[in-house]
N, C-alpha and C positions, 0 to 999 in steps of 0.2 A: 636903584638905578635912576637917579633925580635928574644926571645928565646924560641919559641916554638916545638923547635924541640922534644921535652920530650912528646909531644901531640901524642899520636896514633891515636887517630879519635878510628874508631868500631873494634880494634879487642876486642879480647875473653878473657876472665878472665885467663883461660888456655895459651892463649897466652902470656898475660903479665907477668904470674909467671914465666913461661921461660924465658922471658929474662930477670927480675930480677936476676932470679938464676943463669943467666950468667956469669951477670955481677957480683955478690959476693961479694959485700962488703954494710956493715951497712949503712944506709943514701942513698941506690940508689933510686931512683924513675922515675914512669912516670906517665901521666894521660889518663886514656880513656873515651869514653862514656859508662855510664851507662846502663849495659844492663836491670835495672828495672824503670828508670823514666825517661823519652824521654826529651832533651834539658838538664839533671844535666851529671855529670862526675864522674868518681870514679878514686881515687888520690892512688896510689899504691907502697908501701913502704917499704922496705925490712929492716929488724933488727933481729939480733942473726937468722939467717936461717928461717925466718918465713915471709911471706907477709900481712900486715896488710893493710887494704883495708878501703878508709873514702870516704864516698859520699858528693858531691861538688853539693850545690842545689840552683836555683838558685829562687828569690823572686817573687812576683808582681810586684815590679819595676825594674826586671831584674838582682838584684845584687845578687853575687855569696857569698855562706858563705860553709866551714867544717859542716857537721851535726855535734849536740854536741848532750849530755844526756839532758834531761829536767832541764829546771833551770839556766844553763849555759849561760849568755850571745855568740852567735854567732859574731865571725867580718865578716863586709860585703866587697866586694871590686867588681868595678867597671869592671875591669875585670879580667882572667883566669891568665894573665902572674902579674899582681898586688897581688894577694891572692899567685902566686907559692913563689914570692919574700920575702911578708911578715913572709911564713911559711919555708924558709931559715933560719930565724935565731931561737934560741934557744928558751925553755920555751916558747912554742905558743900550749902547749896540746897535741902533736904527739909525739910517742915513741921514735923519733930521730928528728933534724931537716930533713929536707929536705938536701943532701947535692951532689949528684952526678946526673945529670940527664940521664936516658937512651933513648939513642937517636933513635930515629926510624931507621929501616931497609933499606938499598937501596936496590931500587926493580930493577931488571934488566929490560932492555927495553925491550916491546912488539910487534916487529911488523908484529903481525901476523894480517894477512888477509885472504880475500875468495880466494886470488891468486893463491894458491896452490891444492885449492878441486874445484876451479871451474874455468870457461872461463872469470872471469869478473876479472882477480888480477892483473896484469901489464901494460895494454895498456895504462892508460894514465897517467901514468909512463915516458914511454917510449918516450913519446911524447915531453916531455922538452928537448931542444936546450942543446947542449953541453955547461956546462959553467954557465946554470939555466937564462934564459929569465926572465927578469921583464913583469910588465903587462902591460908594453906599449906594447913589440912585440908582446906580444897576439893581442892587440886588433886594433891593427894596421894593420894587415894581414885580407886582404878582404876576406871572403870564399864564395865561389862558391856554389850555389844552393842550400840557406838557406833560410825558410819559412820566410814568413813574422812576425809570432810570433818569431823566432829568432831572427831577425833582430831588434825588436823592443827592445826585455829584451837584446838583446848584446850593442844596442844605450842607451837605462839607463844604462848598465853596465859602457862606457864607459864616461856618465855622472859624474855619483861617483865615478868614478875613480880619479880623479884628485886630490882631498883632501885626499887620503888613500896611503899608502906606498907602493911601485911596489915591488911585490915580488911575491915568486913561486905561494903563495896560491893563490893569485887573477889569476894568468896563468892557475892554474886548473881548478879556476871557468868559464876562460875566454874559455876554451876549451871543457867545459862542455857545456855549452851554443852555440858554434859556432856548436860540432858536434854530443856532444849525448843527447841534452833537446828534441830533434826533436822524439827519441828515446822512450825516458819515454814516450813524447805526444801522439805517434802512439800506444803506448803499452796500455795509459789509455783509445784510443778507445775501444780499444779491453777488456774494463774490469780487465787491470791488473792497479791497482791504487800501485803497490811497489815502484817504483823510482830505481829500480835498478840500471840506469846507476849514476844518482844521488848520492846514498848511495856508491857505488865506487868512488865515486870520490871525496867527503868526507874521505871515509878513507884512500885512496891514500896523500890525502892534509893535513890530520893530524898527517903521520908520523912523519914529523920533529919536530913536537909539543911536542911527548911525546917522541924521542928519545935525545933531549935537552929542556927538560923540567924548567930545571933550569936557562934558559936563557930568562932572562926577557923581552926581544927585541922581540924573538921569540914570548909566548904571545900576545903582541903588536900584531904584525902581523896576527897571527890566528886569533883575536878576531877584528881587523879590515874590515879584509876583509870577516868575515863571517857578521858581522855587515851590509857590504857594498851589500852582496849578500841577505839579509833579505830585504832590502831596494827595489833591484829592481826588488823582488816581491810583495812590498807593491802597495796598489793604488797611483795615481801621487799627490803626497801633493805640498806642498811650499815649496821653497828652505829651504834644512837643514842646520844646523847651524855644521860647522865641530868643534867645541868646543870636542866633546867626543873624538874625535879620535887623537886630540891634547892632553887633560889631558893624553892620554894612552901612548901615546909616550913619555911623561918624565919620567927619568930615577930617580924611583922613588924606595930606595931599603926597600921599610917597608915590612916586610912578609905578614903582612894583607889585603895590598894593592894587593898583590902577589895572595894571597888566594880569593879574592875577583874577581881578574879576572879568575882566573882558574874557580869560581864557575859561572860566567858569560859565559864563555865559554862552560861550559856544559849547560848549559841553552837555549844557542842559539841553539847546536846541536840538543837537545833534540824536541825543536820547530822548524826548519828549515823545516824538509821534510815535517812536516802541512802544514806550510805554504805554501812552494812549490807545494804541490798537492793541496789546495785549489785554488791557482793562475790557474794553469794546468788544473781542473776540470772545473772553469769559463768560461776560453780559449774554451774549447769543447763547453761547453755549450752555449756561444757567438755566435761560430763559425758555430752551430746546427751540433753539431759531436756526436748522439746521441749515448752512448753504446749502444749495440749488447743485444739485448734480447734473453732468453734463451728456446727455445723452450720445452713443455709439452711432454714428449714424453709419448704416454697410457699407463695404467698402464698393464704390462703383466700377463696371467693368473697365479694363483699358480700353484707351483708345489707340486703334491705329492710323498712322500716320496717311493721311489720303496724300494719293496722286496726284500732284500739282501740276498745272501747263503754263507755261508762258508764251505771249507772242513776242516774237523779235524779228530786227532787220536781220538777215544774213549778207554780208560785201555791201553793195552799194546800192539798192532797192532788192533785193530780192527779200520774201516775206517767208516767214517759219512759224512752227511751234515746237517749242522745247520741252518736254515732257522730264521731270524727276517724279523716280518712284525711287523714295528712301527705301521702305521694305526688301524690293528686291533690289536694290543697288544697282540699275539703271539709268544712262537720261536716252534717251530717245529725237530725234531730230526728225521734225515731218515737212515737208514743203506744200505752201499754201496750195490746197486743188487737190493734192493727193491721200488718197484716204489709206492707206499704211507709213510708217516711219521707213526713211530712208536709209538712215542709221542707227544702230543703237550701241553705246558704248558702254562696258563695264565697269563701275567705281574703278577696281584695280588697274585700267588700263590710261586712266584720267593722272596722267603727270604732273601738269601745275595750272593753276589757274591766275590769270592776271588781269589785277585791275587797273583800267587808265585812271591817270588823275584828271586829265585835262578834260573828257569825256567822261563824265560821271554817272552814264548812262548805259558804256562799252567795259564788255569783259572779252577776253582771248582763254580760250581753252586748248590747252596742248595736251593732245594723247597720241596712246600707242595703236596703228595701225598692224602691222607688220614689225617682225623682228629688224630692229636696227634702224626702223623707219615710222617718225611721227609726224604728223599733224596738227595745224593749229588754224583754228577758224577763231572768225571774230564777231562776238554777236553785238546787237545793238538793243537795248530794253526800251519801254517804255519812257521808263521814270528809275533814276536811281534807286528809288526805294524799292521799285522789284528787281532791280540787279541786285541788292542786298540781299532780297528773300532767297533769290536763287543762290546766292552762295552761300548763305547760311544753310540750306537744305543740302549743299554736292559737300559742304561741310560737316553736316551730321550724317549725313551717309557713309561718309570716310570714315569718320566713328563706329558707329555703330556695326562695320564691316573690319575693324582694324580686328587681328589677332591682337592684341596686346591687351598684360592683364592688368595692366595699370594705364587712368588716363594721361595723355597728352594735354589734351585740351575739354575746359569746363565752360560753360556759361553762368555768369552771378546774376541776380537783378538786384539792384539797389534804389529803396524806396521811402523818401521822405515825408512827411504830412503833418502839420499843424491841423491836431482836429476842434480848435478852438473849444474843448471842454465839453463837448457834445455827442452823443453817441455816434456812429458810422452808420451809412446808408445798409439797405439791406443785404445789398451787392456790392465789392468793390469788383467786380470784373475787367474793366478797364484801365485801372490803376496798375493791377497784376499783373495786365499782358497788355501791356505800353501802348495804350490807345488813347486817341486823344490829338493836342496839338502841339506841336514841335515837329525834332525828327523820332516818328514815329513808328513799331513794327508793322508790316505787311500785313493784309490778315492771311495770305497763306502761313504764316511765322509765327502770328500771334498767340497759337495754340501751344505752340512747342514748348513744352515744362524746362526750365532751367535747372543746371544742377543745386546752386546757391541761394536764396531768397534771403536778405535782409531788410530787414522793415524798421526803419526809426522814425517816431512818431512823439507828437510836444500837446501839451495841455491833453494828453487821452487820461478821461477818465472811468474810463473799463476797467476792472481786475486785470490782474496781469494773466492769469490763469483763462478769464474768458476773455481777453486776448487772444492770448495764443491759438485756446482751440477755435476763436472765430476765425483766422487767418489761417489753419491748419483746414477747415474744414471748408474753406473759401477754394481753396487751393485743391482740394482733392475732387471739389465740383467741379473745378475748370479743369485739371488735368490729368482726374484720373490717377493722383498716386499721394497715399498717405504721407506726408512727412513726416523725416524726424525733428527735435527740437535740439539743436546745440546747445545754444543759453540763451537766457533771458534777462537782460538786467536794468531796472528800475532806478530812477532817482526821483522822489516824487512825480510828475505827471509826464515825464522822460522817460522815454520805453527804447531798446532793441531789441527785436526777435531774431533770431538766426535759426534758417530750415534748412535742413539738405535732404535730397532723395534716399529712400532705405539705403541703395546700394553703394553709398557713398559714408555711411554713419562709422561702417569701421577704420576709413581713411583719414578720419577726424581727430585728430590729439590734442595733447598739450594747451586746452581752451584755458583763457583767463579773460576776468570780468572786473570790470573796476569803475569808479563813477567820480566824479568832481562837483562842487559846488560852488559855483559863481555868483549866487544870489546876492543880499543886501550884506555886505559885509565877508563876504566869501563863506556862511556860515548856512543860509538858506537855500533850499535846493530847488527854488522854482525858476532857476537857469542855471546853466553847468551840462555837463556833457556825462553821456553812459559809453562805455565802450566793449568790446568782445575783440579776442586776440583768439589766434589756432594753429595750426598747422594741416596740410592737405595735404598728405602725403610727404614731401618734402620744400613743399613753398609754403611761406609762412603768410596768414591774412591778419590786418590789424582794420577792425570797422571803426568810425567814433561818430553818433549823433548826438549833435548839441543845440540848446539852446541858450544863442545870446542875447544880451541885453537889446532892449528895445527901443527907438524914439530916433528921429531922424537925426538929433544932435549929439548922439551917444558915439560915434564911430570910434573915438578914444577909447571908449570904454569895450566896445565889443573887441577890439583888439587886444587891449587889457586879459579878456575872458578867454582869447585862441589861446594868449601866451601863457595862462594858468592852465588850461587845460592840458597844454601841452606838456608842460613841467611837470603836473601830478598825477596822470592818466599812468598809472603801473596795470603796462599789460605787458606780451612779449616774453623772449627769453630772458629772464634777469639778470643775466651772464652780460646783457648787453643794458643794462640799467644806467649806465653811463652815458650811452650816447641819446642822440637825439632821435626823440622819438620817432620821427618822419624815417628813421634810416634804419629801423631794427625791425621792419618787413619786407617781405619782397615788394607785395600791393598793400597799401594802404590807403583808405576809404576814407572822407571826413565827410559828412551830410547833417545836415538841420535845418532849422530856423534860426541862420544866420544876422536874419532879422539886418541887413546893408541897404540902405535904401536910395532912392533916387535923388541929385539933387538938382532941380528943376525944381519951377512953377506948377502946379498941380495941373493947370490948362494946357498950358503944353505937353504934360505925361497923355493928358487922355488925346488930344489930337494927334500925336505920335503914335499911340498905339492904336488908335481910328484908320490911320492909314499905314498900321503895319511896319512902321521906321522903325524897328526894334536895334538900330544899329547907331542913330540920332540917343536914343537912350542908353544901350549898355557903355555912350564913351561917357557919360556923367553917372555911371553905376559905382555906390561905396566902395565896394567888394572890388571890382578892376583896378580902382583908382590905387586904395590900399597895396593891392598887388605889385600895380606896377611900384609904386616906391616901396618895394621890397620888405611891408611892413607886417606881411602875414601870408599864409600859404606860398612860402617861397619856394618852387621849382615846382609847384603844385599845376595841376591839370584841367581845365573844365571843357565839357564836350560844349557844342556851338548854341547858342542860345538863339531858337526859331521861335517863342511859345511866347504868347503873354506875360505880365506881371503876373505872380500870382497871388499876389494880395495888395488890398485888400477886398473884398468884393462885397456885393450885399449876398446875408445868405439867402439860400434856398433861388439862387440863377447866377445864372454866372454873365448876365448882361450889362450891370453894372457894376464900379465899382464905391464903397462906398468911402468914401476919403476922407468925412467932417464925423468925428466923434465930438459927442459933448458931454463933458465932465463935471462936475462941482467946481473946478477952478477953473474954467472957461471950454471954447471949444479947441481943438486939437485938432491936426491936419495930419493923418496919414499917406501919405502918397503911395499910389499905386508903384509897387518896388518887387523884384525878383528877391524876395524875403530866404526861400528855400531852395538849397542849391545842394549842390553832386562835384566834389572833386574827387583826384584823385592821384596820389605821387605812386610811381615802383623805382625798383632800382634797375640803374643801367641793363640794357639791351637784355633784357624781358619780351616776353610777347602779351600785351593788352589794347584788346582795340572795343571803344566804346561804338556799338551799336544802334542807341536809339536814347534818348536826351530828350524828355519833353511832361507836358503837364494832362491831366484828364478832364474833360470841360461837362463832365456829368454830373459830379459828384460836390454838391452845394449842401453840403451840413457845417461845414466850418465858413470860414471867409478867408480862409486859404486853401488851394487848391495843389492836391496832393502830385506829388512831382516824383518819376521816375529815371533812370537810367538801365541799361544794360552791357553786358560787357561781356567777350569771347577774351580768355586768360590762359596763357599756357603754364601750366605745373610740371611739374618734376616729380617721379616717385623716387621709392629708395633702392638705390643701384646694386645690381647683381653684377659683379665682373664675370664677363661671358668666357674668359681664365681662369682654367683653377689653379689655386698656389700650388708651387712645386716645391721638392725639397730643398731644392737652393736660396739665398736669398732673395727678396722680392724686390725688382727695379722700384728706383722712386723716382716721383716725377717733384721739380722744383723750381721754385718760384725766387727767381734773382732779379734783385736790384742794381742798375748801375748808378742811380744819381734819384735824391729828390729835393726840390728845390718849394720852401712853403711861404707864402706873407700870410701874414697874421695882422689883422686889426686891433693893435693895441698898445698900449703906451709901455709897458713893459719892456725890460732887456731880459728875462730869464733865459737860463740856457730851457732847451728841452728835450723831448723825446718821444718817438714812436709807438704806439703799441696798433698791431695787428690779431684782428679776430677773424674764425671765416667757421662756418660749420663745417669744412675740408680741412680745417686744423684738432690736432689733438687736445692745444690748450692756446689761449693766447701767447704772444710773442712780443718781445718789447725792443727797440735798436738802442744802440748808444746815442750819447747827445748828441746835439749835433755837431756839425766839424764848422761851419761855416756862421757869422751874425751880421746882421748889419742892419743900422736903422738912421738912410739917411733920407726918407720922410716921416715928418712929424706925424705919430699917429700909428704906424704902421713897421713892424718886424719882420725882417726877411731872414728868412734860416735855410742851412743845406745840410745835406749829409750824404756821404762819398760812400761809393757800395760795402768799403770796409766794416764803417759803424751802422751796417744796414743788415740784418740776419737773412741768412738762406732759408725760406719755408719748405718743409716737406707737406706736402697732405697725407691723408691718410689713404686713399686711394692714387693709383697715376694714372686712370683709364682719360683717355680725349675724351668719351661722351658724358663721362662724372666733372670733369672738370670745367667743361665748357659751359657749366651749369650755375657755377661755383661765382661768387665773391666775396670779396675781402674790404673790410670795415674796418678801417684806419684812424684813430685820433691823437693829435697833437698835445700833449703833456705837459705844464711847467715842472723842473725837475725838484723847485722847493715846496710847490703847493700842490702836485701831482691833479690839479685843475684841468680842464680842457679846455683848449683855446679853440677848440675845432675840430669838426667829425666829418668825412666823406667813406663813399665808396666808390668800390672800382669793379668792374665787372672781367673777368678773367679770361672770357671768350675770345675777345680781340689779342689779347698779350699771347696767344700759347702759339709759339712757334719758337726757330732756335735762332732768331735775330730778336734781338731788345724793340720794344716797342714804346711808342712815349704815349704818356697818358695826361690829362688834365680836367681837372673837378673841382668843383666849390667846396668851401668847409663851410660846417654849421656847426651851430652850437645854440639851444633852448629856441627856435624856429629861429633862430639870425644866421644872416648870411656874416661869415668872419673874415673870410678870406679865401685863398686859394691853392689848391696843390697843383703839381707839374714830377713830371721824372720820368725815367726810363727803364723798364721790366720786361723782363718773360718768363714764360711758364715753359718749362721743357718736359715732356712726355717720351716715354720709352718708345723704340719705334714698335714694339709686337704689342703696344696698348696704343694707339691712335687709328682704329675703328670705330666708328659712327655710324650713329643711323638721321634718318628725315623724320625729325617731329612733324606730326599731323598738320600744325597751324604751318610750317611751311610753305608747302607747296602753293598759297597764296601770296601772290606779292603784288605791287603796285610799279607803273611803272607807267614816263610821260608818253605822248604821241608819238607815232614814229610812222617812218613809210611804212605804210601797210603793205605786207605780201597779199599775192593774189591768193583767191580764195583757195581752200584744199591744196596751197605749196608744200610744196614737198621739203620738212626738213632731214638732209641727210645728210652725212651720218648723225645721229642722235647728238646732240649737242650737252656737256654738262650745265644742267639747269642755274640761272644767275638766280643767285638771292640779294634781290635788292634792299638794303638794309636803308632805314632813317635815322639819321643825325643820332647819335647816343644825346640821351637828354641832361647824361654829364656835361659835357661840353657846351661852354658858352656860344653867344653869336659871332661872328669873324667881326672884328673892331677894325676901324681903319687906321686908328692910329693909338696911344700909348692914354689916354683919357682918365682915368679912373686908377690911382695906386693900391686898390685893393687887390685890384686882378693883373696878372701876368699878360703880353703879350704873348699869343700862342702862334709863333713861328711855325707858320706852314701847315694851319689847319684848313681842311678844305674846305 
């Protein structure tokens, strides 16, 4: 493949129209991988301003053909650059021949490392001889009070050494082994199986790899001597035959050959630290160096819930106290002077509670008096953050008092931290139950155990195991109740734990783990993302914490790293492997060390945050900036940013920050930057409302400060129809389309087609193509299709309270490359009635915003099935200032309760005028 440069590998359909359209003229092409049949390629072609797109598939006996229409003899060809060649010259079936090819991108070098966010990034660097020592100096130098298991893997080192080429990599290895294997071994006593000094030293010895990557020698090299370090932790065989490391050394310029070792070379890396730690763990186990077992510590009593008071205003100066007692499901109302309560009202009698927005300090409480007659008073708090605690407490009282055997409503906490390679304080107390600075929990609140815990944490070097049970056992001190462990998944010094209370462990399924590598080359794993996927009941969660690239100049690159992580994070139902990631949960979670940083003058960061301008700063934040130009976490969510940067600091205070590193190659400016962050996308008209957003200003063992959120999420369990089937047929309820109308961002004319998924369907569902095309802006395809070419859905249930619950996951298809040009949802709620309702939603496709959908549906329900009930998270709503009623007005007769609902997060902003030809005007949104 000598001319393969026209090869992209995986990028995006999106991607490659752009740089066709770059490039501009007739006859340009490239090929990529197929994003719809794993091992084919799609061949991409540009003529009269349009991308015509042909899938390259390849046979049972491997050979690659042009899909053709039925009937058409295919030609085969042996290989990719043989088939580009043939379809160079003229009349071979294609709009144009083949005639200019567009050549891949150079990517700038990467060498970023943990060197900069933590203690492990230049020592053994540093360590090489002025001038770059071959591996004889290494191993030629005796060292001093080196274990016997050193001494043995440094004696094979120096075995195979002789037939491999002396060069820096083997120096690293060779110094790896003389001073920090002793290192990793004492660590895997102690239960930490990471390899960290290992995995640094690694990426230390892979920079010149991927900063001269093009240099065939180098290769060589790399792949040698990791060859040679695989070796002297294999068992002691019979002499090897140095035949491999001889073919590798000739200077051999085929690019296939070329690609072959790089893919060999990620292979080794990928297997090395197995290996390694299985060698490591033997050694212990040899040596009877048994890990440290983890003592039981008893389980402590519960705690119950104390009796909290508030003071508040009642009407217009009069003074109160508000007494909830969760346990016995009371609040109590006492007036200033009076030493008994003048009223006391029963959870069940508590109808809806509402909060102002305008007054972020006022709630209104309507309850039942008397049959047919309620009440509603208006209190006044201190401080919003104790109108929070109070509702969070008449909140969990409603709970905890509900018959129901399945929950409504859960609370998660979601928690970030770079612990800069350093163990954790003795307590994290504070971290666990949101204290600190931002917006942060009450302390009547901050006790309250959540149902969810997940913890993603970057450079921890703990075992994963005394992880866990340090977090488990953190957790049982502060609340009283053992956790269970969901999953745990590791990518070198990338952690997520997932906990939920005992009584929630059998509501747990379907869990999936999976991890990416974003490191130097995409092949090292000290950046990249871990992720955990599940199901609760009948809502589905996807967590992901990552850690990206580093350096205030990097923003390219971290972007780079969302959109791989995004692409190759397999979690979820695999039913829905096609779409995009962000749309195959209900809630989905993204947290790490984002590592986006400020760009500003360092002087001006810390005078801004001197005087608390944290709004002067977040409009010059990477992370916002990115956003707003649609280049990452698109439709994504962050709660309001109150809290300091959280890195970089000095350790051990958090009074200063320290912002001048200095390095071997000069000094380096960190700027103080909100490095670790909390989003978070659901789908349409869900209930999740983030509670508390903020960082811990205790906890100074790293030089970033670990950062929390919280979140009150309504779930779904699995539906009981409160009908039992009869012997007649069962009504069905069904979902008709009258019209849907899509622009697609792209140079393309293919025809297309629909396909509908929904966990309320039996199987997916696909429509005809569509009826309607047109492409009169450059760039951009508009398509329709008339309810004819659009399928009737049945569900599988037709109850109102099952369906109201339900969405449907739509993506746009070309009908020759069965590609997706575009994925949205739609939330079912709003549609079910027996007039058509219009809907409108963005598509996506690999975190890109495409385009957009429009059309008109409903969902129709039998009338002896459209019974409901009031979800718990209900009864709360928000709602602006208004005339206030006088105090204890009499609402009569009982009024049905408004549910004030917010903007579906489908739905774009109201445009004043026609701007942007990706998106539709939406006639008569409100």
């Amino acid at each position: 493949m000598a001319a393969a440069s026209w090869y992209h590998r995986d990028i995006s359909r999106v991607v490659a129209e752009e740089l066709l359209a770059k490039a501009g003229r007739d006859g340009c092409f490239l090929v990529r991988d197929s994003e719809s049949v794993s091992g084919a390629y799609a061949l991409c072609l540009l003529f009269q301003r349009h991308v015509h797109t042909y899938r390259i598939l390849p046979d049972d006996e491997g050979l690659l053909s042009v899909q053709t229409i039925q009937g058409i003899q295919a030609k085969c060809f042996r290989t990719l650059p043989d088939l580009i060649g043939a379809y160079q010259q003229p009349n071979n079936g294609l709009v144009t021949p083949l005639l200019y090819p567009v050549h891949r991108p150079r990517q700038a070098a990467d060498e970023d490392s943990d060197g900069e966010d933590g203690r492990g990034g230049g020592h053994t660097a540093s360590a090489i001889p002025a001038g770059g020592a071959g591996a004889g100096a290494w191993l030629g130098a005796p060292i001093a009070g080196r274990t016997p298991i050193s001494q043995q893997l440094h004696q094979r080192l120096q075995e195979q050494v002789h037939s491999s080429p002396a060069n820096d990599f083997m120096g690293f290895m060779a110094e790896y082994l003389n001073h920090h294997l002793q290192l990793d071994l004492e660590a895997l006593r102690h239960g930490h199986p990471q390899l960290r000094h290992l995995s640094t030293a690694l990426v230390t010895a892979c920079r010149a790899l991927h900063r001269r990557v093009a240099r065939d020698r180098e290769i060589d090299f790399t792949l040698a001597g990791l060859e040679t370090l695989a070796r002297v932790f294999d068992p002691p065989v019979s002499p090897r035959s140095p035949a491999r490391e001889q073919g590798l050394l000739t200077s051999d310029p085929d690019l296939e050959l070329l690609l072959n070792k790089i893919s060999t070379v990620n292979h080794l890396l990928s297997s090395l630290e197995k290996k390694v730690l299985k060698s490591l763990q033997e050694t212990v186990s040899r040596h009877n160096l048994a890990l440290p077992s983890v003592a039981a510590a008893p389980p402590p009593a519960a705690k119950p819930l104390a009796v909290q008071s508030f003071e508040v205003k009642v009407g217009k100066s009069q003074r109160a106290a508000l007494t909830v007692d969760v346990e016995s499901g009371t609040v109590a109302i006492t007036k200033r002077g009076s030493g008994s309560p003048e009223e006391t009202i029963p959870q069940d009698k508590i109808l809806q509670l509402i909060k102002y927005q305008s007054v972020q300090s006022k709630v209104r409480l309507v309850y039942d008096r008397e049959p047919q007659r309620s009440l509603s008073k208006d209190f006044v708090f201190p401080s919003a953050r104790k109108r929070e605690a109070f509702c969070q407490l008449l909140q969990l009282m409603k709970i905890q008092h509900s018959n129901l055997d399945e929950p409504d409503l859960i609370s998660v906490y979601v928690g970030t931290w770079n612990m800069g390679s350093t163990p954790p304080p003795c307590s994290l107390a504070s971290w666990l139950t949101s204290r600190g600075l931002g917006r942060t929990q009450d302390e009547t609140t901050a006790c309250i155990p959540h149902d969810i815990y997940v913890i993603g944490t970057q450079e921890n070097s703990l075992g994963d195991r005394e992880w866990v049970e340090f977090l488990r056992a953190s957790l049982k001190t502060l609340m009283a109740i053992d956790y269970r462990v969901v999953a745990l998944q590791c990518l070198w010094s990338i952690k997520i734990v997932v906990l939920v209370k005992p009584e929630h462990e059998r509501r747990i399924s379907h869990v999936h783990t999976s991890s990416v590598k974003t490191g130097i080359a995409n092949t090292l794993g000290n950046k990249g993302a871990v992720g955990v996927s599940f199901l609760f009941n009948g809502t589905s969660f996807g967590f992901v914490n990552c850690h990206l690239a580093s350096g205030s100049e990097k923003t390219h690159r971290r972007n780079q790293n969302y959109s791989d992580i995004l692409r190759s994070l397999v979690l979820g139902d695999k039913r829905l492997g096609a779409f995009d990631l962000t749309l195959r949960f209900t809630h989905l979670f993204w947290f790490g060390d984002l590592n986006y940083r400020l760009d500003m003058d360092v002087q001006d960061i810390l005078a801004h945050i001197t005087k608390k301008e944290f709004e002067a700063l977040l409009a010059v934040d990477q992370l916002n900036l990115e956003r707003e130009k649609n280049k990452v976490f698109l439709r994504f969510s962050e709660g309001d940013i109150s809290f300091p940067p959280t890195y970089r600091y000095e350790r051990g205070s958090r009074d200063s920050y320290m912002w001048q590193k200095f390095k071997p190659t000069g000094m380096r400016i960190n700027v103080p930057s909100w490095c670790d962050r909390i989003l978070w996308k659901s789908h349409p008209e869900t209930h999740l409302v983030c509670n508390s957003y903020g960082c811990t200003d205790d906890i100074v063992t790293s030089d970033h400060s670990p950062v929390f959120a919280t979140f009150e999420v309504g779930v779904t369990s699995q539906f009981v129809p409160k009908k039992a089937p009869g012997s007649g047929p069962e009504p069905l309820a069904c979902i008709e389309w009258e019209s849907i109308e899509v622009i697609v961002k792209t140079a393309s004319r293919s025809k297309c087609y629909i396909e509908f998924h929904s966990y309320c369907l039996e199987e997916a569902q696909r429509s005809g193509e569509n009826t309607s095309q047109s492409c009169d802006i450059p760039g951009f395809l508009k398509l329709g299709w008339s309810a004819k070419h659009l399928p009737v859905l049945n569900p599988i249930l037709p109850d109102l309270e099952y369906l109201g619950d339900q969405h449907l996951l739509l993506s746009i298809k070309g009908v020759e490359s069965c590609e997706s040009y575009g994925e949205c949802c739609i939330a079912m709620r709003s549609m079910i009635g027996s007039m058509a309702q219009q809907f409108e939603t963005f598509l996506f496709h690999r975190g890109e915003e495409t385009g957009s959908m429009r059309g008109w549906m409903k969902v129709r329900v039998p009338k002896d099935r459209r019974s409901t009930r009031e979800r718990l998270y209900e009864w709360i709503s928000f709602e602006e200032e208004d005339a206030e009623p006088a105090a204890d007005a009499p609402m009569c007769p009982k009024p049905p309760l408004q549910r004030l609902r917010s903007r579906p997060r489908s739905l774009p902003e109201p445009a004043a005028g026609y701007t942007n030809p990706a998106y539709f005007i939406f006639e008569g949104v409100p």
